[in-house]
N, C-alpha and C positions, 0 to 999 in steps of 0.2 A: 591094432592089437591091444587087448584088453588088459588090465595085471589081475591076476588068482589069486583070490585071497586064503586061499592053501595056503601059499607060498609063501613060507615066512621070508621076511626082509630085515637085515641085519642094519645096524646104524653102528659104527665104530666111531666113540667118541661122544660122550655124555656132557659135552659143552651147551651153549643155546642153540647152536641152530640144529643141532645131534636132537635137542629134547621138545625142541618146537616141534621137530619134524614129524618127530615119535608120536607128540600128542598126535597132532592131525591124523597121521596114520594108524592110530590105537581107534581114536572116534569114528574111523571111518570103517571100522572091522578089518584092518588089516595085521596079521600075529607079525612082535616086530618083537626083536631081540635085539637088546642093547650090546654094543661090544666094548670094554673097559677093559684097563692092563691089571686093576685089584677088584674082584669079585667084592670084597668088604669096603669098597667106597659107596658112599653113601649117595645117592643121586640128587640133584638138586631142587629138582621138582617129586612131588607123591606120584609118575604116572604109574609106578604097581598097585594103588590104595585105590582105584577105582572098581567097581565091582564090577562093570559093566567090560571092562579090559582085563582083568585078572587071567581068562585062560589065553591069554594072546601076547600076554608079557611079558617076558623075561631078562635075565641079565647074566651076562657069561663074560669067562674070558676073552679075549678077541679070538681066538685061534679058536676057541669051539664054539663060538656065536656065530662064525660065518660055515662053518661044515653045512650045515641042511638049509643054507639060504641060498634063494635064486637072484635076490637084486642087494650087493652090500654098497650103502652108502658112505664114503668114508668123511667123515665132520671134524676133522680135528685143524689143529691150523697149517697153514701153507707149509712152513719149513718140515711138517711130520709126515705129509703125505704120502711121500715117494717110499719112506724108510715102513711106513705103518702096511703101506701096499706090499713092498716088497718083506714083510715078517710074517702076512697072512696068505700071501700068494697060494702056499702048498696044502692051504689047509680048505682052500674055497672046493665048493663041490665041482663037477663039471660045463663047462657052458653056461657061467654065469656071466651075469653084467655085473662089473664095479665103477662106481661113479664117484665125484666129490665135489664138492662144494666149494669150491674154490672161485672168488671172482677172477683174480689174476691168472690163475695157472687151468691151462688146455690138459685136457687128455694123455696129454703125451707123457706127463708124472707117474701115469699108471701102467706106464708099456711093461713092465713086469708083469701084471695082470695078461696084457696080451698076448704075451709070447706064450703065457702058460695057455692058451686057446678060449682066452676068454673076453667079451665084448666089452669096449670103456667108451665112458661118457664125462663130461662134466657136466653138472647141474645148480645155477647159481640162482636162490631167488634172491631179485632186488629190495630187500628189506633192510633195516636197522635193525642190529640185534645189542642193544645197549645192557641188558641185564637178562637174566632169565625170567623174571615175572613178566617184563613185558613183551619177552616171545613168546611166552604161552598165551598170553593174551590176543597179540597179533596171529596168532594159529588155534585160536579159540574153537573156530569152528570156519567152515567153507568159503566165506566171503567174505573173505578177506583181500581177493583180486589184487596178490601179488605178482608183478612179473618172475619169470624163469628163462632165465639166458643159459642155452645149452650149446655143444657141441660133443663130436668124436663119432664114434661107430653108428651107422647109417640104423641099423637093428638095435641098438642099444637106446635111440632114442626114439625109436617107432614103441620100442615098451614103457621106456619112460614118461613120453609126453602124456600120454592118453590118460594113467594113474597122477600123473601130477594135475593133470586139467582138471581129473576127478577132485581132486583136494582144494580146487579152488584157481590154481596158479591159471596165471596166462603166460603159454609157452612161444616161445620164439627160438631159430636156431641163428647159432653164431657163427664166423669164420673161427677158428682156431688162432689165427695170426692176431686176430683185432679183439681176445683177450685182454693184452696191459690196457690198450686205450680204451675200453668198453668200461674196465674197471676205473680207471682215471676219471671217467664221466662221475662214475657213482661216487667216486670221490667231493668234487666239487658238487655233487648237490645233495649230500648228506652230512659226510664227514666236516668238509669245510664248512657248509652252512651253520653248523656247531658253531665252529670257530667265529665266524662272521655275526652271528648273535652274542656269544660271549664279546666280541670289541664294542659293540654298540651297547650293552649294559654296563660293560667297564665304563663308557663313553660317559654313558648316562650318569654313572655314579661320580662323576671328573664333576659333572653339570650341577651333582647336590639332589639327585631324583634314587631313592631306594630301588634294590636291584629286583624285588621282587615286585613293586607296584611297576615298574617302568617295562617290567615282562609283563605285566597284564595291559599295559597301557598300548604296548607294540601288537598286539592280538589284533586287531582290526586292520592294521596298515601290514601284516604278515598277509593276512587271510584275502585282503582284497588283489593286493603285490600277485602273488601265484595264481588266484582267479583269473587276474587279467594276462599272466600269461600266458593261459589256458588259452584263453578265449581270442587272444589278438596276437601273439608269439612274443617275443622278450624286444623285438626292436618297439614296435606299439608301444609295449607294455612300460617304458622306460618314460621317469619323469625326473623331477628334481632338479639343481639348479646347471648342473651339465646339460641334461636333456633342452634346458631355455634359455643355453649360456650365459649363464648369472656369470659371470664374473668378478662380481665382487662379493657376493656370496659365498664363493669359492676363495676366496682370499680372507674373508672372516674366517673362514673355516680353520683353512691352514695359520692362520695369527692364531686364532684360539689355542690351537693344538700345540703349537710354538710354546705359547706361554704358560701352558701347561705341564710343557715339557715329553709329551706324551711319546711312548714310545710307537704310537700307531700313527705316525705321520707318515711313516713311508710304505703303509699298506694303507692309506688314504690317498695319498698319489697314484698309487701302482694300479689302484682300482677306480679313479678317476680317468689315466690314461687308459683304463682298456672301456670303461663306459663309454670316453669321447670318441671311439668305433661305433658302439652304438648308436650314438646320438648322430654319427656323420650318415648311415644307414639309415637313422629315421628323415632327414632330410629337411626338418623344422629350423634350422638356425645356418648362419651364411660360411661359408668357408675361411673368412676373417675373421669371424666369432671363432671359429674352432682353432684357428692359427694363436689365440689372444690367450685360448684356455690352456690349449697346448703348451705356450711358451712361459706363463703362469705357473703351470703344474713342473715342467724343468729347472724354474728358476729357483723352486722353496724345495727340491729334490735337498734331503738332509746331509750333511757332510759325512762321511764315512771315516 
């Protein structure tokens, strides 16, 4: 099934991924009507100033933005979902699909939609949405080969895949149940990866190296890091002095940090003992190396 670009498509929620979506969906000719609770807010990005989108734009109340639409997206955050679904429920036309953006939360937020006789889905793409400029940017235009993890109504994603394919996304369908941990993934390799850059420039700046040269300095050993484990999968891909059971390496380490006073000592353990899985999976170093690092890494464990 194709999507009509008749058919205007409502976006409830004028956040980033509400106004990423909008763009892609304005550039592609599709009439999208923004839904907001005050008509007089102002939207974050110009997508009405375009000339090229002007008869296809608009911005309404939520309650009259969904009346003449066949696909409402709902974009706003997790905890508004279920209240925002159920405040517009009476006002959606008939036999529509409602969907949301939710990585954590399945379909089942919108069973109000349902009961009123209407098809639900969620629709999650795997992107970083850190500011609004750089999701208009990441939804710039078609190729930008984000994934899309969906579930819920068997017809509600026979419409939406095909119009999301069109926009670029690569769509995949989920279980419903394996929502939290699907999200928990993208957790660890986005949100924490944040985190795990910020310790290694704090780290750096412990060492006397500026936090802005020592991010340009890390660019190459980032970029090669994830190539290889593209290319070999993360047990291959894993080096450093765990992986070659340095152990004394690993004991500068922890001295350093000691004497530093650092408070990432115990997320330098904690990620030492889940590497040394790794490294027992790559199969390069002996079972008493890994007893030596193991008993290493429990013994500098910090006093609580």
């Amino acid at each position: 099934m194709t999507a009509n670009k008749d058919s205007r498509i409502a976006i409830i929620g004028a956040g980033k991924v509400g106004c990423a979506l909008g763009r892609i969906l304005l550039e592609n000719g599709y009439p999208v009507t923004f839904g907001v609770r005050d008509t007089s807010q102002v939207l974050p990005v110009e997508l009405g100033k375009h000339d090229s989108w002007r008869k296809n734009f608009s911005v309404l109340e939520n309650t009259e933005a969904v009346r003449k639409a066949k696909l409402i997206i709902i974009a706003v955050q997790d905890k508004q979902i279920q209240s925002v679904c159920e405040s517009i429920v009476n006002h959606i036309a008939a036999s529509s699909i409602v969907a949301h953006c939710s990585g954590a939360l399945d379909s089942s937020v919108l069973d109000s939609a349902k009961t009123a006789g209407h098809k639900i889905c969620s629709l999650h793409p795997l992107n970083t949405f850190p500011t609004h400029a750089a999701a208009q940017k990441t939804f710039a235009d078609n190729h930008h080969q984000t994934a899309l993890y969906g579930e819920g109504d068997d017809s509600a994603l026979e419409h939406c895949f095909p119009l999301f394919t069109e926009l670029g996304f690569l769509c995949t369908e989920i279980e419903s149940e394996a929502k939290p941990l699907y999200h928990v993934a993208c957790v660890f390799a986005s949100n924490y990866l944040v985190t795990l850059m910020d310790m290694s420039l704090q780290t750096g700046e412990s060492a006397g190296i500026e936090r802005k040269q020592f991010w340009q300095s890390l660019q190459p050993l980032i970029t090669t890091t994830t190539s290889n484990i593209g290319e070999n999968g993360t047990v291959n891909a894993l080096s450093g002095p765990v992986a070659r059971g340095d152990t004394a390496t690993i004991q500068k380490h922890l001295t350093a940090l000691e004497k530093d006073n650092s408070p990432l000592a115990n997320s330098y353990i904690d990620l030492a003992q889940k590497t040394l899985l790794l490294a027992e999976q790559n199969g390069d170093i002996s079972a008493e190396t890994l007893q030596q690092i193991e008993k290493l890494l429990k013994e500098n464990i910090p006093p609580k």
